[in-house]
C-alpha positions, 0 to 999 in steps of 0.5 A, spaced: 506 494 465 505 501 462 511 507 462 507 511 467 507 516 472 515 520 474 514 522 482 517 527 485 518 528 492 513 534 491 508 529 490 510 528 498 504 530 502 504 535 508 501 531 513 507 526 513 509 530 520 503 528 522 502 522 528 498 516 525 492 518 529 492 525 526 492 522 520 488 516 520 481 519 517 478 514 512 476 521 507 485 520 506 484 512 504 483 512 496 477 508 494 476 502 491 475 505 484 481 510 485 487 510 480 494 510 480 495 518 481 490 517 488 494 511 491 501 514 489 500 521 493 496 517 499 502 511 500 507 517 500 504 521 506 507 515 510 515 513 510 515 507 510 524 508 511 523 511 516 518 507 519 522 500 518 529 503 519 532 504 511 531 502 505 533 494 505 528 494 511 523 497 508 524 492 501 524 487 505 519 487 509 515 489 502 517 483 499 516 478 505 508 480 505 507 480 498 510 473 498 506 472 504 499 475 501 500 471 494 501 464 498 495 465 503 489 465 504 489 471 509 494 475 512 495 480 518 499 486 519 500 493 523 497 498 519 504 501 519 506 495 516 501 495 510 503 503 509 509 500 508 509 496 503 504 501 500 509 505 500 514 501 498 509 499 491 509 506 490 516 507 490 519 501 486 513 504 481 517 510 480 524 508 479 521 503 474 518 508 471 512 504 471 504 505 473 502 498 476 497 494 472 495 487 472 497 483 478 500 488 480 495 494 481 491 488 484 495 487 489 496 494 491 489 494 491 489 488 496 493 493 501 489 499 499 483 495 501 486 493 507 488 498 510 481 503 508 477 497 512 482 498 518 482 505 518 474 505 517 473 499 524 478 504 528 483 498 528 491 497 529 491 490 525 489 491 518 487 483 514 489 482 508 485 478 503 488 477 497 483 471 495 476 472 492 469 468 494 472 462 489 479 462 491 483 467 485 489 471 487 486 478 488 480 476 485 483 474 478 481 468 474 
């Protein structure tokens, strides 16, 4: 990991009063060339707080699903699930003062990815496959 990125809550886009459906275009999903600065704005226009509850929810339900992903070869969650977690990723990167690399930034993508596919098929369930063709953990050998 490299020092990285310091956010703020200016970095909080405006949409956040939007309701899912206004916001679920697949323009607003990074692509999958996207840096850290593109993912970090999009994972903070959902609040994954208050969609679990608090911060401890939130965290645990990240953690849940990262050790879901990393022990499968396929999981699936609600796209609100997946932005929290992606919404989480970004928040531990701030404190940390990190920009995710490396397995990390992977598995970010993983969710990234996800998402975007689920959002383009106009679905509520987001599959996330953390596994390549010859079986790697997000496509890493």
């Amino acid at each position: 990991m490299t020092r990285g990125l310091y956010w703020c809550t200016e970095l909080m886009s405006s949409d956040r009063g939007k309701s899912d459906e206004e916001r679920q275009d697949l323009t607003d999903v990074p692509g999958e060339n996207a840096d850290w600065a593109e993912i970090a704005k999009f994972a903070l226009t959902f609040d994954g707080y208050a969609f679990c509850g608090s911060f401890e929810k939130c965290s645990q339900l990240a953690h849940r699903v990262r050790k879901l992903v990393e022990t499968s070869t396929e999981c699936s969650l609600s796209l609100p699930e997946a932005r929290a977690c992606l919404f989480n990723e970004q928040r531990a990167a701030r404190w940390l003062e990190f920009t995710p690399e490396g397995e990390w930034l992977a598995y970010v993508m993983v969710l990234v990815s996800g998402i975007r596919e689920a959002v383009g098929a106009n679905r509520s369930v987001v599959r996330v496959c953390p596994r390549d063709a010859q079986g790697d953990l997000f496509g890493r050998s």
